[in-house]
py3Dmol code that shows the C-alpha trace and the ligand (Angstrom):
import py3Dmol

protein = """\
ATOM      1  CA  UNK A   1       0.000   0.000   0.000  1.00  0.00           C
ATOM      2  CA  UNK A   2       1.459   3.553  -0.471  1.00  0.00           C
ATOM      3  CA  UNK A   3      -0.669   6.764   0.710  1.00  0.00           C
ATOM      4  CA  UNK A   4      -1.216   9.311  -2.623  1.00  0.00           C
ATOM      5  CA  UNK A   5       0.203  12.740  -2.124  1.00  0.00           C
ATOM      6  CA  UNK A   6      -2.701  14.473  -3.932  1.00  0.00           C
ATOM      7  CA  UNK A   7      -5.979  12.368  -1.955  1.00  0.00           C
ATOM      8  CA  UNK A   8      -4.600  11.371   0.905  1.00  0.00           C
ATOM      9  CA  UNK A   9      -5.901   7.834   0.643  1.00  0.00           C
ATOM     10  CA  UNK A  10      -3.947   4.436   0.926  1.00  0.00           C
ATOM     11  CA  UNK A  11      -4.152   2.639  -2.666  1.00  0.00           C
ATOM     12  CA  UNK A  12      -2.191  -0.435  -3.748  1.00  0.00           C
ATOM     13  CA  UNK A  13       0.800   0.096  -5.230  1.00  0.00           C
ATOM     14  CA  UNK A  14      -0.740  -0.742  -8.876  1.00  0.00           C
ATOM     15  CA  UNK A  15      -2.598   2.245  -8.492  1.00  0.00           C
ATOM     16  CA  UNK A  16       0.526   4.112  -8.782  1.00  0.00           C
ATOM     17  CA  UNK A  17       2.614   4.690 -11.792  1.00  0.00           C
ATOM     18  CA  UNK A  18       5.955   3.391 -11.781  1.00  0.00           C
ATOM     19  CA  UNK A  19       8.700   6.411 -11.504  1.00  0.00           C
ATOM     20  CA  UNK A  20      12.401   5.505 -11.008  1.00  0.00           C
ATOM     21  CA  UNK A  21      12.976   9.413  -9.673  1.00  0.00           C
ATOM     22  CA  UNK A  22      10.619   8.637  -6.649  1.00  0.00           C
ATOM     23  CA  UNK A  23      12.364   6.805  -3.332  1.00  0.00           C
ATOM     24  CA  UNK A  24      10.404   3.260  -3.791  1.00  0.00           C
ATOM     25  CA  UNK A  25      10.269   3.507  -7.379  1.00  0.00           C
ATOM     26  CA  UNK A  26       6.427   4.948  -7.180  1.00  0.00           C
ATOM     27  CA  UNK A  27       5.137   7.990  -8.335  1.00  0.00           C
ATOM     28  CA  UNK A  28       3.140  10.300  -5.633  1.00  0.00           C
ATOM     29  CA  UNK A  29      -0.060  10.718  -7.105  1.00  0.00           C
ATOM     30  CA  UNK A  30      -2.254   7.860  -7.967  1.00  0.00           C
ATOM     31  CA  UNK A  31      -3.853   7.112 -11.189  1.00  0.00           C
ATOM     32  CA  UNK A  32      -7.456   8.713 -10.346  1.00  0.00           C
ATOM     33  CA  UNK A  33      -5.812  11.762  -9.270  1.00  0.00           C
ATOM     34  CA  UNK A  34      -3.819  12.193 -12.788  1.00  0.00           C
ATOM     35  CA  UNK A  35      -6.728  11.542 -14.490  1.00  0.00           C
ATOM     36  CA  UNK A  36      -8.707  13.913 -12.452  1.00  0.00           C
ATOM     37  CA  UNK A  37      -5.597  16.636 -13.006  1.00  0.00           C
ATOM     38  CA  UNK A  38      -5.385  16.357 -16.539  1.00  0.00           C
ATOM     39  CA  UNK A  39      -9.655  16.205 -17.310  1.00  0.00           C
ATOM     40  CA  UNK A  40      -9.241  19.782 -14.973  1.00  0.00           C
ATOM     41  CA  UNK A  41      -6.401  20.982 -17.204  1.00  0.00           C
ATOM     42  CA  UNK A  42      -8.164  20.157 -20.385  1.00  0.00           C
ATOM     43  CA  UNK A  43     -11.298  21.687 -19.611  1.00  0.00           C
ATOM     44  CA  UNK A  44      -9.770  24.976 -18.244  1.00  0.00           C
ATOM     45  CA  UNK A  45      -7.335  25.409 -20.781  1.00  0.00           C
ATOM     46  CA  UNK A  46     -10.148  24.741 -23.353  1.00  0.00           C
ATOM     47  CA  UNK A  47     -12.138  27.075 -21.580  1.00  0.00           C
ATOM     48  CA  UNK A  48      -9.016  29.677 -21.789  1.00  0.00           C
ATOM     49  CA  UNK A  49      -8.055  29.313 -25.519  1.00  0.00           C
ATOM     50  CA  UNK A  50     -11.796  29.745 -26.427  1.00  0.00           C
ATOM     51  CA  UNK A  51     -11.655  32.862 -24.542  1.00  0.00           C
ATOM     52  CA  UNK A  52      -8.513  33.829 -26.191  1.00  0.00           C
ATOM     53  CA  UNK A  53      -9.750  33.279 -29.902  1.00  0.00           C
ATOM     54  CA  UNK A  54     -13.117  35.379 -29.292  1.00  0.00           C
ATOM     55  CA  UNK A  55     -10.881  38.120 -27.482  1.00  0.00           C
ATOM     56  CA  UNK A  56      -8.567  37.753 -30.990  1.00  0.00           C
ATOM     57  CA  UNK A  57     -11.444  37.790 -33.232  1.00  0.00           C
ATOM     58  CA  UNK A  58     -12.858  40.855 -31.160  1.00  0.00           C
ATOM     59  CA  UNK A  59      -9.364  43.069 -31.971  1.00  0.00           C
ATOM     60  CA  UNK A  60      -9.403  41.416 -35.088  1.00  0.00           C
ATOM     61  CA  UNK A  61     -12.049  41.567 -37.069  1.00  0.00           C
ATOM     62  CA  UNK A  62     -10.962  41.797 -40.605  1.00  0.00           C
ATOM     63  CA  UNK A  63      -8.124  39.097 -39.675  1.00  0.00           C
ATOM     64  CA  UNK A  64     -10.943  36.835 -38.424  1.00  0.00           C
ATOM     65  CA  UNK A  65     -13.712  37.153 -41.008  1.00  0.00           C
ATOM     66  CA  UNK A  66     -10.329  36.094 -43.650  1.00  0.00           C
ATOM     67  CA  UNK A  67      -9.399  33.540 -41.309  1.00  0.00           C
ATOM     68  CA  UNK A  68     -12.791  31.958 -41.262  1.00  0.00           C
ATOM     69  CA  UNK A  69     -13.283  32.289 -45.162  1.00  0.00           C
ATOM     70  CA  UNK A  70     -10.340  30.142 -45.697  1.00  0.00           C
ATOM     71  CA  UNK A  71     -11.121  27.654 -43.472  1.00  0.00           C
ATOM     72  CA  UNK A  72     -14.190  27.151 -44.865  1.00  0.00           C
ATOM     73  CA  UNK A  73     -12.827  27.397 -48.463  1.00  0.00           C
ATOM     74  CA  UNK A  74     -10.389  24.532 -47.226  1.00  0.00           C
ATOM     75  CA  UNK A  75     -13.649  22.537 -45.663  1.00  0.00           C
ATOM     76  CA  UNK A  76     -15.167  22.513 -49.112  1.00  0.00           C
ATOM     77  CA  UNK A  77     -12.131  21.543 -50.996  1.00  0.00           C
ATOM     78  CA  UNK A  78     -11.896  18.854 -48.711  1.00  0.00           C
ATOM     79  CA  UNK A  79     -15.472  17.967 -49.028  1.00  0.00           C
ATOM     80  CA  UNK A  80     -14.923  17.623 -52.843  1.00  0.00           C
ATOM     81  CA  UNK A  81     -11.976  15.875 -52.795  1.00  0.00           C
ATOM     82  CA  UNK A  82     -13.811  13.232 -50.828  1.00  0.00           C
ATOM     83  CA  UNK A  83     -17.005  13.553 -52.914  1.00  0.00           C
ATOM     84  CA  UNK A  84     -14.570  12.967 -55.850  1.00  0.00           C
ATOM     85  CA  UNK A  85     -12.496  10.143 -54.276  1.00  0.00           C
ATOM     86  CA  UNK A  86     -16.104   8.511 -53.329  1.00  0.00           C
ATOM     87  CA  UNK A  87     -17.364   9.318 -56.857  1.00  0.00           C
ATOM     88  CA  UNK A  88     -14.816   7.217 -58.375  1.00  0.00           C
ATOM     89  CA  UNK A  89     -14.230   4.232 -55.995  1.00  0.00           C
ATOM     90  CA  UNK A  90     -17.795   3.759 -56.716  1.00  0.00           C
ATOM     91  CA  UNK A  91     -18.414   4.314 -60.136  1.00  0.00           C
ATOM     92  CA  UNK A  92     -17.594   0.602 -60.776  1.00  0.00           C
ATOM     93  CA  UNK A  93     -20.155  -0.792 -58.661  1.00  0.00           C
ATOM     94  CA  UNK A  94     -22.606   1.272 -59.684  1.00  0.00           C
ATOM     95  CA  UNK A  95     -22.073   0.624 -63.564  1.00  0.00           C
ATOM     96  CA  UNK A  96     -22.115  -3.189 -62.422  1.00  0.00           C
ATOM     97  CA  UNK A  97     -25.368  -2.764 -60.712  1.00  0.00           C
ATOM     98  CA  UNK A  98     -26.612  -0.235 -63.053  1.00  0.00           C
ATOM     99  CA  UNK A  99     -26.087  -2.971 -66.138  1.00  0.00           C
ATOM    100  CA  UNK A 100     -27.424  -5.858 -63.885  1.00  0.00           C
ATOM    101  CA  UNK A 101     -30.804  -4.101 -63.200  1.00  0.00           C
ATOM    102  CA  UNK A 102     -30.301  -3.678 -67.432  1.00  0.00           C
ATOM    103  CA  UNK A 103     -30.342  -7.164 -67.815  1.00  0.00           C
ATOM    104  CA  UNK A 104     -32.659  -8.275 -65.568  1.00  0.00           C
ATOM    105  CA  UNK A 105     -35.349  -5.816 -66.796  1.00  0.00           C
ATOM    106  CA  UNK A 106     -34.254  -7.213 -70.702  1.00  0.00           C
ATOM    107  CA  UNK A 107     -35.294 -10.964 -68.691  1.00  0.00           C
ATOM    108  CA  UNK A 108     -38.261  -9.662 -67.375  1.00  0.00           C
ATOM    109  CA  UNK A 109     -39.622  -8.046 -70.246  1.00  0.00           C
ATOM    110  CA  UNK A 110     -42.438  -9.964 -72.172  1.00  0.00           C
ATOM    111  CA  UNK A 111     -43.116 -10.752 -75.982  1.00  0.00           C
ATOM    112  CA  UNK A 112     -46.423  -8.366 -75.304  1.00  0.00           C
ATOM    113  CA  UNK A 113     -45.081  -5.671 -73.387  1.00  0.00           C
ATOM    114  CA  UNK A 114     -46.141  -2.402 -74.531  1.00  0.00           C
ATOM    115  CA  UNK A 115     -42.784  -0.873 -75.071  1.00  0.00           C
ATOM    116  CA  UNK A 116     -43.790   1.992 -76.617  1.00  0.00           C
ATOM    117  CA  UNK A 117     -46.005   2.693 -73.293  1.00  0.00           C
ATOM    118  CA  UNK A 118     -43.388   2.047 -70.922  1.00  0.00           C
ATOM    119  CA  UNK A 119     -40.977   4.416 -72.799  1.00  0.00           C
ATOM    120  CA  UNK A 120     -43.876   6.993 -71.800  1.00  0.00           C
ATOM    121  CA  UNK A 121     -44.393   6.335 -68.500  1.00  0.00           C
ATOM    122  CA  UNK A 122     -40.302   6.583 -67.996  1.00  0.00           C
ATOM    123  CA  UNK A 123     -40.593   9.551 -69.792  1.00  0.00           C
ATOM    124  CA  UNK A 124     -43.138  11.268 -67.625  1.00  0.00           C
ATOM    125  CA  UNK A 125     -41.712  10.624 -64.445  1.00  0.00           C
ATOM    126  CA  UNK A 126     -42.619  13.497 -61.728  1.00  0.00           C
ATOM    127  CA  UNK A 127     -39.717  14.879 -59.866  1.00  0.00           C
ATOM    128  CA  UNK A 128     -38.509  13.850 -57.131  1.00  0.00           C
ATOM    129  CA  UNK A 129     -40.297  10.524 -58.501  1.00  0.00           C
ATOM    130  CA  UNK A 130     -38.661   7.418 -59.378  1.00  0.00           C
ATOM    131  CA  UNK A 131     -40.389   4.487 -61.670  1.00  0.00           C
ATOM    132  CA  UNK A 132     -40.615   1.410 -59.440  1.00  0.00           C
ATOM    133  CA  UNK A 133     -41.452  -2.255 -60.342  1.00  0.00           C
ATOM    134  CA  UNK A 134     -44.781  -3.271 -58.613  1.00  0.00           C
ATOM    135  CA  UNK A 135     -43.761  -6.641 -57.933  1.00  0.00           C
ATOM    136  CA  UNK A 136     -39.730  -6.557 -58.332  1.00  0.00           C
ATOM    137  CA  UNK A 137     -38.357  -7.885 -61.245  1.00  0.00           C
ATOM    138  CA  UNK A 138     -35.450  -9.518 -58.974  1.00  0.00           C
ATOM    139  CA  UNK A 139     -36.008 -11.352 -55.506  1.00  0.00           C
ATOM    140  CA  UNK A 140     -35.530 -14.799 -54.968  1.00  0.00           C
ATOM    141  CA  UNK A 141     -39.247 -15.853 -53.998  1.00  0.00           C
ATOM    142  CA  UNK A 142     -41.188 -13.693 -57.004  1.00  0.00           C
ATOM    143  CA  UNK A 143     -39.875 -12.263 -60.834  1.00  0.00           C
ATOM    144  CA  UNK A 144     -42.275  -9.894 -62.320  1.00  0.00           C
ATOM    145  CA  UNK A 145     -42.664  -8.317 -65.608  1.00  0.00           C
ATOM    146  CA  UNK A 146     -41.332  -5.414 -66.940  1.00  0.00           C
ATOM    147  CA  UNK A 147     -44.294  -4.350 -68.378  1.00  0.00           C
ATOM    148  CA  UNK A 148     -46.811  -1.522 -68.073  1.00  0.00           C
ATOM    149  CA  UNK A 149     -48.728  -2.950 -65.452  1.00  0.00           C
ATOM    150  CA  UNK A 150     -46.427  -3.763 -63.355  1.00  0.00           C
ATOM    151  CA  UNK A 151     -45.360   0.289 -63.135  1.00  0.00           C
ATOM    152  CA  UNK A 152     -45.965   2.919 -60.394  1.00  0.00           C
ATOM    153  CA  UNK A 153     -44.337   6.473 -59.496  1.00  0.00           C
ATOM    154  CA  UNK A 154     -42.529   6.450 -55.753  1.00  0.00           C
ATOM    155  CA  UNK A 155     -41.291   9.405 -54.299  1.00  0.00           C
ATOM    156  CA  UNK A 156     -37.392   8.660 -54.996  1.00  0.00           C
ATOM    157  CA  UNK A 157     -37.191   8.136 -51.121  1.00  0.00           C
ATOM    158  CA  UNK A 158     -39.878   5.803 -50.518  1.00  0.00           C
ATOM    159  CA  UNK A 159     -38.441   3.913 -53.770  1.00  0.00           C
ATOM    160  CA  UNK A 160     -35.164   3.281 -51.734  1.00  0.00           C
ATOM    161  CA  UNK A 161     -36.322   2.576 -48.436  1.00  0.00           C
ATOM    162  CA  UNK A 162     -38.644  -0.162 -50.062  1.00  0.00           C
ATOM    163  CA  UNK A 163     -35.829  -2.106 -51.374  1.00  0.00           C
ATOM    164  CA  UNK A 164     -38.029  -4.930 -52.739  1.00  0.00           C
ATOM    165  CA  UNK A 165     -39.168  -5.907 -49.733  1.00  0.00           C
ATOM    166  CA  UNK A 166     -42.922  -5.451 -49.734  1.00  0.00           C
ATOM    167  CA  UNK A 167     -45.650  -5.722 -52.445  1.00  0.00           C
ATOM    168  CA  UNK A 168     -49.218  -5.629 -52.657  1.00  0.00           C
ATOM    169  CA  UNK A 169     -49.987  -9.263 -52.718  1.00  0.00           C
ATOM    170  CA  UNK A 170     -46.776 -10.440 -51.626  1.00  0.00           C
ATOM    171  CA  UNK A 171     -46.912 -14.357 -50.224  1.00  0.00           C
ATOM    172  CA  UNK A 172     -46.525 -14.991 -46.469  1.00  0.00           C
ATOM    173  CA  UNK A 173     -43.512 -15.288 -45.124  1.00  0.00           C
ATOM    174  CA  UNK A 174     -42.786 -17.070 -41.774  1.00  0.00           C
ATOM    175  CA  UNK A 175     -39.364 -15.196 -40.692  1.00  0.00           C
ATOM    176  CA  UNK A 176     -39.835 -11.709 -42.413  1.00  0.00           C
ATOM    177  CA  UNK A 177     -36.040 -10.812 -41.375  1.00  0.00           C
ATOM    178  CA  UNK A 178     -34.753 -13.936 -42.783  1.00  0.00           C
ATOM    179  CA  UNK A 179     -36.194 -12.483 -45.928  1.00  0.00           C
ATOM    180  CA  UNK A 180     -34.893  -9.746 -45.485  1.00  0.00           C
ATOM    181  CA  UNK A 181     -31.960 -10.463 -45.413  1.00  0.00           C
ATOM    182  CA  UNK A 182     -31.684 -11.878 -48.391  1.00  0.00           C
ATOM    183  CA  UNK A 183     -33.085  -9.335 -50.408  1.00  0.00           C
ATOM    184  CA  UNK A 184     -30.644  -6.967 -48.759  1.00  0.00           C
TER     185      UNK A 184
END
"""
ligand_1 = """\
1
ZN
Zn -4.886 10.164 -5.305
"""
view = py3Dmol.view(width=600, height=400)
view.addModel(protein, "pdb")
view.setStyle({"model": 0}, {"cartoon": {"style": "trace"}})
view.addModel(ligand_1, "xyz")
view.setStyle({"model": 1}, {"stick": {}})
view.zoomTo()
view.show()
């Protein structure tokens, strides 16, 4: 046991960090009071340099409102260079899902579909609208038809938060997250 400096209590001596310029090779404060020093420090000197920086910006002003345009010019340039970097890593995957949902419409498309009606009703898409498959072409229980019928306007974010997993006279499933997850 050795008693900390800082608390005054008796601790074990694994509560104390080793230090070979203490006599018994301890240091004097425990652990929980080092902590506690350095959460005190931080918080005052965050306190302090916020201070500071308003008291700056205060005698500053023209200094400031330049200081603050370029960091926010260098946000955005960050922002884009990410957007970019994004942009590209996934153009890939979406040209490979793009041309999948390509060919599985081309599978799903019947002798009588109306193709000069479903060019129309692609065409006439409201915005913020996206043209959705009824029953989805693709999921591993059902494959419907890429035909007229089968068509309906979503809002775009209704389109994606369906995800194939519900339709109007959809069978019964027992585990509905099992299902889930497969259509996922
Ligand atoms: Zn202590």
């Amino acid at each position: 046991m050795k008693n900390c400096k800082r608390c005054r209590q008796n601790k074990p001596t694994s509560d104390f960090r080793p230090d070979p310029r203490y006599r018994g090779g301890f240091g004097s404060w425990c652990m929980g009071c080092h902590r506690a020093r350095n959460s005190l420090w931080a918080k005052e000197n965050r306190a302090r340099l916020t201070v500071k920086s308003a008291e700056w910006r205060a005698a500053n002003p023209e200094k400031a409102a330049e200081a603050a345009r370029k960091s926010s010019r260098k946000l955005k340039e960050k922002r884009a260079e990410y957007s970019s970097l994004w942009t590209r890593a996934n153009r890939d995957k979406r040209r490979a899902s793009s041309a999948k949902r390509k060919a599985a419409r081309l599978r799903a498309t019947p002798q009588w579909a109306n193709l000069e009606r479903i060019a129309e009703f692609y065409a006439k898409v409201p915005s913020g609208h996206d043209v959705d498959h009824i029953v989805p072409l693709v999921s591993p229980i059902v494959c419907g038809l890429h035909c007229e019928a089968n068509l309906q306007y979503l809002p775009s974010a209704e389109n994606q938060s369906k995800r194939n997993f519900r339709w109007p006279d959809m069978p019964r499933i027992e585990n509905a997250q099992r299902q889930e997850r497969l259509f996922a």
